[in-house]
VOPAGU-2260 file (C-alpha; in pm, 1 decimal, decimal comma):
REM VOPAGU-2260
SITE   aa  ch    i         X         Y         Z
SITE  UNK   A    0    -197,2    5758,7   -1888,6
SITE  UNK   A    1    -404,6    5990,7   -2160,3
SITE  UNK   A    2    -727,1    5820,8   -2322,5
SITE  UNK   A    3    -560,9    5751,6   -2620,0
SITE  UNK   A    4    -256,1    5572,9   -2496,3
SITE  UNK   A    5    -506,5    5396,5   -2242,7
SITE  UNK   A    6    -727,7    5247,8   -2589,5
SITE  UNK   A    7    -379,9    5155,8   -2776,5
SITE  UNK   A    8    -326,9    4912,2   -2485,8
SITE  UNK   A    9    -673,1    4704,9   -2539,9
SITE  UNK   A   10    -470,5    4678,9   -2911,9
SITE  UNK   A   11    -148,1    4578,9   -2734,6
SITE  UNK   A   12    -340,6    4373,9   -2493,2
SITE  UNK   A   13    -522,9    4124,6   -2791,9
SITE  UNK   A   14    -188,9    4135,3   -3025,0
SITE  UNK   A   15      -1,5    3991,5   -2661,9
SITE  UNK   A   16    -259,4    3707,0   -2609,5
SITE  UNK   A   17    -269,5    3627,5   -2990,3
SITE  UNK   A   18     112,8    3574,1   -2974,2
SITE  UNK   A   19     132,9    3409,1   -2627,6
SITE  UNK   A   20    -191,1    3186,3   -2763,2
SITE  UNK   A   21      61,5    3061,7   -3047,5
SITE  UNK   A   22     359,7    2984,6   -2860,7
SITE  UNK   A   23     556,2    3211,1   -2957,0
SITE  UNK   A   24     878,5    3245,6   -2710,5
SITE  UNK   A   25    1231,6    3434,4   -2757,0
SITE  UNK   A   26    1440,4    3121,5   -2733,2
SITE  UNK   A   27    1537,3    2942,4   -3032,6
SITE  UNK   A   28    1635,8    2645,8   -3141,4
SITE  UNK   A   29    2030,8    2526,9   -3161,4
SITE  UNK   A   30    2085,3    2734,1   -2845,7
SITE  UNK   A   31    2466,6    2783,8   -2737,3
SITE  UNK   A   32    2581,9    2637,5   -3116,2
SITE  UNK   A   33    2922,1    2819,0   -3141,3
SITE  UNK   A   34    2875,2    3026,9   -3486,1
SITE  UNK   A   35    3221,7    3015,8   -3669,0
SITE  UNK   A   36    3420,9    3282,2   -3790,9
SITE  UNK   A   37    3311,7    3581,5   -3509,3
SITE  UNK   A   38    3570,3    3724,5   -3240,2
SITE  UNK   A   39    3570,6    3522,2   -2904,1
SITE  UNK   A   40    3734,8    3635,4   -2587,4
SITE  UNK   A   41    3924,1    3402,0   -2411,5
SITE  UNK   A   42    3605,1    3222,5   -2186,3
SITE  UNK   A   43    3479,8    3146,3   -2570,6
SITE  UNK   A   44    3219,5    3402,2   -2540,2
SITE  UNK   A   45    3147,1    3647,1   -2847,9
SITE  UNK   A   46    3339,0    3937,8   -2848,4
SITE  UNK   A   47    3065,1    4222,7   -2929,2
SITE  UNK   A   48    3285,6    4517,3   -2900,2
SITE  UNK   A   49    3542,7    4382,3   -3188,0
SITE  UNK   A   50    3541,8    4537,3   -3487,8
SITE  UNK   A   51    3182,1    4436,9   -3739,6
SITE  UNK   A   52    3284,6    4204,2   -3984,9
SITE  UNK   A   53    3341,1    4219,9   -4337,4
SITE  UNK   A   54    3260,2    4051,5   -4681,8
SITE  UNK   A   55    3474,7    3945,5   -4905,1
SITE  UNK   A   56    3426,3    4222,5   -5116,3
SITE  UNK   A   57    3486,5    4472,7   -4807,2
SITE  UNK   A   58    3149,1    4573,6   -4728,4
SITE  UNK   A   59    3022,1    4559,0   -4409,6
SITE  UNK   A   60    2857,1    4231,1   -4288,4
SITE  UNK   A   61    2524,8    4265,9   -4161,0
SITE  UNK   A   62    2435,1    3909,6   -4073,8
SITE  UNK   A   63    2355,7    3763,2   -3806,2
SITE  UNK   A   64    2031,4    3692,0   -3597,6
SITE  UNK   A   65    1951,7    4038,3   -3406,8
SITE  UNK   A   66    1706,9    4151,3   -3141,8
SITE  UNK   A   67    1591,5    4510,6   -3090,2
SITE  UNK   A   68    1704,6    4689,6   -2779,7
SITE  UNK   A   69    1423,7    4722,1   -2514,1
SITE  UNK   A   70    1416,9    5028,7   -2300,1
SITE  UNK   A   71    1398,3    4960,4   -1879,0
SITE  UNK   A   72    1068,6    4904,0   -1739,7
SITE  UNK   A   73    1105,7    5183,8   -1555,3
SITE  UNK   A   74    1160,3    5416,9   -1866,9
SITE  UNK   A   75     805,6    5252,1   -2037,5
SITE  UNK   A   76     636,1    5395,1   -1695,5
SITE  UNK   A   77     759,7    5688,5   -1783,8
SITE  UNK   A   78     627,6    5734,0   -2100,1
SITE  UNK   A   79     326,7    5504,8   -2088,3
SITE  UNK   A   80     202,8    5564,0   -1725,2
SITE  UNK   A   81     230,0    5204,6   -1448,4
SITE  UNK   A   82     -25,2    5008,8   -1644,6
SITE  UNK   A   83     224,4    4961,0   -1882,3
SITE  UNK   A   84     345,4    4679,1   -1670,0
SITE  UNK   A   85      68,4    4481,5   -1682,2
SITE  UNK   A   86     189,1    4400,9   -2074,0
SITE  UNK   A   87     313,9    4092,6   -1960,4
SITE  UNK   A   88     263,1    3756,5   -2102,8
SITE  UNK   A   89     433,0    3422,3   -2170,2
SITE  UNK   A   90     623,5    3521,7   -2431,5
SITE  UNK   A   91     561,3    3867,3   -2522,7
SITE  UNK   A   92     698,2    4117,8   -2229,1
SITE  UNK   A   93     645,6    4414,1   -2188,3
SITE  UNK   A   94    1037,3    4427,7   -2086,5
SITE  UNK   A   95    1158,1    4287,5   -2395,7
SITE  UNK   A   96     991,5    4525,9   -2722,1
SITE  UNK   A   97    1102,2    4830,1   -2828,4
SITE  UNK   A   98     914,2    5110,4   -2663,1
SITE  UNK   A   99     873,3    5215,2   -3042,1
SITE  UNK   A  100     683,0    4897,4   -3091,4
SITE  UNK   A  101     414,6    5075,1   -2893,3
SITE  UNK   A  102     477,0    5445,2   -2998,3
SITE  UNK   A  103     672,0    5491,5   -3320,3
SITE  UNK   A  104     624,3    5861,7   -3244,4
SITE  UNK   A  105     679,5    5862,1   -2908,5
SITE  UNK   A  106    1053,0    6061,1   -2927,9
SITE  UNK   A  107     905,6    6325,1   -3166,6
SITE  UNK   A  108     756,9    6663,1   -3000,4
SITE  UNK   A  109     386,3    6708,8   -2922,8
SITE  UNK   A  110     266,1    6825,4   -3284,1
SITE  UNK   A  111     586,4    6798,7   -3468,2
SITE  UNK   A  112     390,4    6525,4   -3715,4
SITE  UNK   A  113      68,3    6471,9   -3707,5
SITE  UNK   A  114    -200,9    6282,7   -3891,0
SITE  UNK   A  115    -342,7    6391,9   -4206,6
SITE  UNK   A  116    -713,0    6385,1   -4235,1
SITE  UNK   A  117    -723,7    6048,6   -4404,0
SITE  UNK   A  118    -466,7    5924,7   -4132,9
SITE  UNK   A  119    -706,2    6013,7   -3854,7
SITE  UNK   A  120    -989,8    5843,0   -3995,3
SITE  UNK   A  121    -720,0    5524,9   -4069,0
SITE  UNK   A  122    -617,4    5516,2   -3680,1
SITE  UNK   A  123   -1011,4    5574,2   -3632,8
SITE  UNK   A  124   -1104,4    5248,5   -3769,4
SITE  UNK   A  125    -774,8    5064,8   -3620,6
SITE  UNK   A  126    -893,7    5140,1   -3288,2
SITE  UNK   A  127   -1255,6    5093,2   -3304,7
SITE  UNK   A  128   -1202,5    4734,7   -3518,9
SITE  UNK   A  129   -1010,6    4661,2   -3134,9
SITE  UNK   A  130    -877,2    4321,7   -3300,2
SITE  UNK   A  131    -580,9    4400,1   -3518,6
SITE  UNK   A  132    -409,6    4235,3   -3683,2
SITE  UNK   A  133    -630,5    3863,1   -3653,2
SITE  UNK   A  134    -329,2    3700,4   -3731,7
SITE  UNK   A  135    -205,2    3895,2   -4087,1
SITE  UNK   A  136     142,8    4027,3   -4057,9
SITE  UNK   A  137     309,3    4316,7   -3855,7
SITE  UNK   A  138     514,4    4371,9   -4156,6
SITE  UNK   A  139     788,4    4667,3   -4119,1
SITE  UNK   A  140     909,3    4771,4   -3918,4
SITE  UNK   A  141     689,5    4620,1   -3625,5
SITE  UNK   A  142     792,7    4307,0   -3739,2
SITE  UNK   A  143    1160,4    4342,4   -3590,3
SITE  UNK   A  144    1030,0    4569,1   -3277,9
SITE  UNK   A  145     881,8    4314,2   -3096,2
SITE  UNK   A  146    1029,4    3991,3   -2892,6
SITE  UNK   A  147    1099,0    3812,5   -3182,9
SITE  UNK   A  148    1452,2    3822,0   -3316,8
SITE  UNK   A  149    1495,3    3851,3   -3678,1
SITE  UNK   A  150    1781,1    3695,4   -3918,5
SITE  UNK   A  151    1979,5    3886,7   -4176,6
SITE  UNK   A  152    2150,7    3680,7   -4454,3
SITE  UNK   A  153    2408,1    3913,2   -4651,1
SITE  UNK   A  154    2479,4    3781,8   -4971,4
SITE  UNK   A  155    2654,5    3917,8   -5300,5
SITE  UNK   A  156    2363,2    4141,5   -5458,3
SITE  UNK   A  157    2091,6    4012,2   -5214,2
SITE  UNK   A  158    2046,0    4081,1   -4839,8
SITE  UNK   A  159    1766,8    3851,9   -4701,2
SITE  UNK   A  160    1572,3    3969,1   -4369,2
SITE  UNK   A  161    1378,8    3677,5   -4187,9
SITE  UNK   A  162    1157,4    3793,8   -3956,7
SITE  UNK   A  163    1085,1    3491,0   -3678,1
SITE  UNK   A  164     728,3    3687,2   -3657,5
SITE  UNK   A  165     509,1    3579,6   -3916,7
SITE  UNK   A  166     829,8    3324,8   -4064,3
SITE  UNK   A  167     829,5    3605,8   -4333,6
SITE  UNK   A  168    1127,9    3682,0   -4564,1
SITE  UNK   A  169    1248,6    4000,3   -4692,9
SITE  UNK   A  170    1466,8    4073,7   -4937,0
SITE  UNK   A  171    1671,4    4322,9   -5030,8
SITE  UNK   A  172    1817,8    4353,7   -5351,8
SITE  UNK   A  173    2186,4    4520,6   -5345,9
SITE  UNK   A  174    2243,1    4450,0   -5720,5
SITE  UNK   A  175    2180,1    4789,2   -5880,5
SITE  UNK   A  176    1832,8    4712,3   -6016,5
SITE  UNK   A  177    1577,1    5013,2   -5987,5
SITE  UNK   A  178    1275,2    5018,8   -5775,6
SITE  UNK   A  179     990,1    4900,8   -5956,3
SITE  UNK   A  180     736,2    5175,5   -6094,3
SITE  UNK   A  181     389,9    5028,9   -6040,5
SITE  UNK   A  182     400,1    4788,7   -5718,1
SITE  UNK   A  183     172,8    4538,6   -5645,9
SITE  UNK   A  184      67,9    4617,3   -5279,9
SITE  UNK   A  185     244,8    4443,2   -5043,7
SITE  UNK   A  186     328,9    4319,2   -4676,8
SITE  UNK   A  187     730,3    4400,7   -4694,4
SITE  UNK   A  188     728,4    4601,8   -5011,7
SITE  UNK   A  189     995,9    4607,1   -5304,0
SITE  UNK   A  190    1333,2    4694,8   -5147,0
SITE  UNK   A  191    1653,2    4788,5   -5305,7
SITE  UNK   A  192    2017,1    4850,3   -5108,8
SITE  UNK   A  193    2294,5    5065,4   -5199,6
SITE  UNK   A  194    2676,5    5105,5   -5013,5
SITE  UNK   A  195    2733,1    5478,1   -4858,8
SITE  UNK   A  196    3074,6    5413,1   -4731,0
SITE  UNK   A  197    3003,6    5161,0   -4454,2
SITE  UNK   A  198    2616,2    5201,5   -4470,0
SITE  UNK   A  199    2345,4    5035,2   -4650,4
SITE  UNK   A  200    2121,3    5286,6   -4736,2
SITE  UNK   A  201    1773,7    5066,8   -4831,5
SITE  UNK   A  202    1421,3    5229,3   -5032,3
SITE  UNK   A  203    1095,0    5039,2   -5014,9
SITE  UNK   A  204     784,4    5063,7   -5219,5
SITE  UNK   A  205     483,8    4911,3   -5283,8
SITE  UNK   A  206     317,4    4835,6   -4934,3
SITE  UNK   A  207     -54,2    4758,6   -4864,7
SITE  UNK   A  208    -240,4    4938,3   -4604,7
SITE  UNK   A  209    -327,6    4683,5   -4423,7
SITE  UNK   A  210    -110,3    4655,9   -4147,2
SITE  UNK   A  211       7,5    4970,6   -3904,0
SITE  UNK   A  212     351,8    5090,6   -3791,5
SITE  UNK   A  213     336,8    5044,8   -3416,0
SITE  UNK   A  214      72,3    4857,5   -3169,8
SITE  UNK   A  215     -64,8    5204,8   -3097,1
SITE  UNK   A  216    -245,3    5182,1   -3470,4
SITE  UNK   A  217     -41,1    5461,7   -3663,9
SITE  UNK   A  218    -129,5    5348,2   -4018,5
SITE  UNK   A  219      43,1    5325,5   -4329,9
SITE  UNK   A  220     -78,3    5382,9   -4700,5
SITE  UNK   A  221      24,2    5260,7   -5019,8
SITE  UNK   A  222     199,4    5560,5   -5092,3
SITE  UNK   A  223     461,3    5535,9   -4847,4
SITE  UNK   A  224     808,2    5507,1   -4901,8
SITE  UNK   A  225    1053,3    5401,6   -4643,6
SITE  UNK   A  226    1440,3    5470,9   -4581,1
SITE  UNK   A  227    1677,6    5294,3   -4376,8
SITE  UNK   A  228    2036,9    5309,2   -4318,8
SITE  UNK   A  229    2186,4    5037,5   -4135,8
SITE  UNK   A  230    2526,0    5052,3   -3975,1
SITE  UNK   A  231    2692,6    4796,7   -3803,5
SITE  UNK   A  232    2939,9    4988,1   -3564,7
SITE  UNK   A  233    3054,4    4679,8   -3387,0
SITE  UNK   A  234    2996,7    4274,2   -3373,7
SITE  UNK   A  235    2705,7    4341,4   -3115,9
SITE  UNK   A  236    2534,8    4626,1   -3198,0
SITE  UNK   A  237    2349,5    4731,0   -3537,6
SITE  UNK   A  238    2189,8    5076,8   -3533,4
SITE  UNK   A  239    1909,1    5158,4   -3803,3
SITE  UNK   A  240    1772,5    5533,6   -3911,9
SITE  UNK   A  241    1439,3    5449,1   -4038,1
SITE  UNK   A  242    1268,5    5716,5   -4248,7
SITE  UNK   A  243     853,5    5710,8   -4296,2
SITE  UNK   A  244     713,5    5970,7   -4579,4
SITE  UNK   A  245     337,0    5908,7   -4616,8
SITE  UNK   A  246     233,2    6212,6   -4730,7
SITE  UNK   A  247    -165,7    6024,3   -4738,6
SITE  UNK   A  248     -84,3    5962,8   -4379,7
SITE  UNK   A  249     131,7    6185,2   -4202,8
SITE  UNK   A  250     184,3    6577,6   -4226,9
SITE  UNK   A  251     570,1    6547,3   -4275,1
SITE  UNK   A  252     793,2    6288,4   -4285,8
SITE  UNK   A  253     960,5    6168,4   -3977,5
SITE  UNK   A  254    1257,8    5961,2   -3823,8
SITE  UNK   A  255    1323,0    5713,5   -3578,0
SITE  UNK   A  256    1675,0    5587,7   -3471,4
SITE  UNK   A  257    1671,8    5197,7   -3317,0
SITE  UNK   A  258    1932,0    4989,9   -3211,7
SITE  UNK   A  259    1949,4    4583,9   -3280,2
SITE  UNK   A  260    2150,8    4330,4   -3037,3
SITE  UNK   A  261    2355,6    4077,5   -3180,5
SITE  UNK   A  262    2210,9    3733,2   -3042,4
SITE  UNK   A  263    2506,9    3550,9   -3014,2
SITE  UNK   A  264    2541,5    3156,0   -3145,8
SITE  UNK   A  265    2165,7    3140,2   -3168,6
SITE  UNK   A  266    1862,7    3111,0   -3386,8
SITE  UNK   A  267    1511,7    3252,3   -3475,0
SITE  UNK   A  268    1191,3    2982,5   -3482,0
SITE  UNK   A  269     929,2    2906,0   -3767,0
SITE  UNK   A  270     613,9    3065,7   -3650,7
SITE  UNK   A  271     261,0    3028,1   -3786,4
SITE  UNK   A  272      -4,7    3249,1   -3632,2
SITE  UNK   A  273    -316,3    3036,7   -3653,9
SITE  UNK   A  274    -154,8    2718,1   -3560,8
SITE  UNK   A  275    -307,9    2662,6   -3222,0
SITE  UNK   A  276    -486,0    2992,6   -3232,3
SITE  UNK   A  277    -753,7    3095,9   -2985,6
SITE  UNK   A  278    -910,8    3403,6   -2986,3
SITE  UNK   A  279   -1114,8    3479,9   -3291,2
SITE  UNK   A  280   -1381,3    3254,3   -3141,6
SITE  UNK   A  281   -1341,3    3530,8   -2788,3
SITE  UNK   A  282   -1347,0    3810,5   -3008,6
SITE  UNK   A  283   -1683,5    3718,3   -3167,1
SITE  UNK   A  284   -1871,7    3752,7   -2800,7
């Protein structure tokens, strides 16, 4: 494992004790509740290989309470060297986030992006602070990377993302209004949705800079702008193109493709990071 990929892992390390400090698990509540109105097969079970559903207006339905797909342990190794295993904590395995919750770049050729000036002296003072993110909010996209599941709600002219981390809601406004031109700086930005075909295409604005894109620190500015296209290609399966340009940041802009699991007949949790919360008091010796 390289020196920096060793130092993202004290990050990783804190962020895994702050969750697993708070409770925070991947059940949820009103377990096995039979959702109406989705394909079964005949033992009852969810069909996730029938067709995705549709509105009444004949858009795809994106709702639904998803989890991102985690990679084998064995492929983490790969990429992150054996100590990568140790990442394991009630709660928060290593087996169960996205191996872009650790890396967002970790796909991309050796050089192919890089960090602008300004972006290495961000990732600088992520790494040396050693205590992100002292319960503030993972925002996007790490906020649907990680164990937790999140919740779509798909509604004429408003699609509402609830992320069980941080019990934060976003929404995304399919109604044909504009982006907004001056931003107040945000957690989840200002997004707006648009149809291509069977694919929402979503822009955000207007983040802050104060939270990062993965758990190994790669920052984010205000300037950013993000692009996703979602595309439900079955019941079970929800694949996401998610587009960073931060030219304050990042050299070029660059893409990652995920793909999110339909949790069938379940449900995500309220969760407040300082209830019950335990380390600040560590950090300060």
């Amino acid at each position: 494992m390289s020196s920096s990929i060793r130092r993202s892992f004290v990050v990783v390390t804190f962020i895994a004790g702050l969750l697993s400090a708070n409770g925070v698990l991947t059940s949820a509540q009103w377990l096995n509740y039979p959702i109406p109105g989705v394909p079964r097969t005949k033992d009852g079970k969810v069909d996730l290989t029938a067709k995705a559903p549709r509105t009444a207006d004949g858009h795809p339905n994106l709702s639904g309470v998803w989890h991102v797909y985690s990679e084998p342990l064995e492929e983490k190794k790969r990429l992150y060297g054996a100590e990568v295993a140790a990442f394991s904590v009630l709660g928060d395995q290593v087996t169960d986030i996205s191996k872009y919750a650790i890396n967002l770049l970790t796909d991309l050729p050796t050089g192919e992006v890089t960090l602008t000036s300004e972006g290495k002296a961000a990732i600088n003072r992520i790494r040396q602070a050693g205590d992100l993110p002292r319960c503030l909010p993972f925002g996007v996209p790490l906020g649907t990377l990680m164990t937790q599941v999140h919740k779509i709600v798909q509604t004429s002219g408003l699609i509402l993302v609830m992320h069980e981390l941080d019990s934060m809601t976003r929404q995304i406004y399919t109604d044909g209004r504009p982006l907004p031109v001056d931003p107040s700086p945000s957690w989840l930005g200002y997004s707006v949705g648009r149809w291509d075909r069977d694919t929402l295409v979503v822009e955000t604005v207007g983040f802050n800079d104060k939270s990062v894109l993965d758990l190994f620190g790669h920052p984010r500015s205000e300037a950013m702008r993000f692009t996703e296209r979602y595309h439900r290609r079955d019941v079970g399966h929800l694949d996401v193109e998610m587009t960073f340009d931060d030219a304050k940041m990042y050299t070029k802009p660059f893409t990652v493709n995920v793909t999110h699991l339909l949790q069938a007949d379940s449900d995500i949790l309220e969760y407040v990071c300082n209830e019950n919360e335990k380390d600040r008091e560590h950090l300060k010796r």
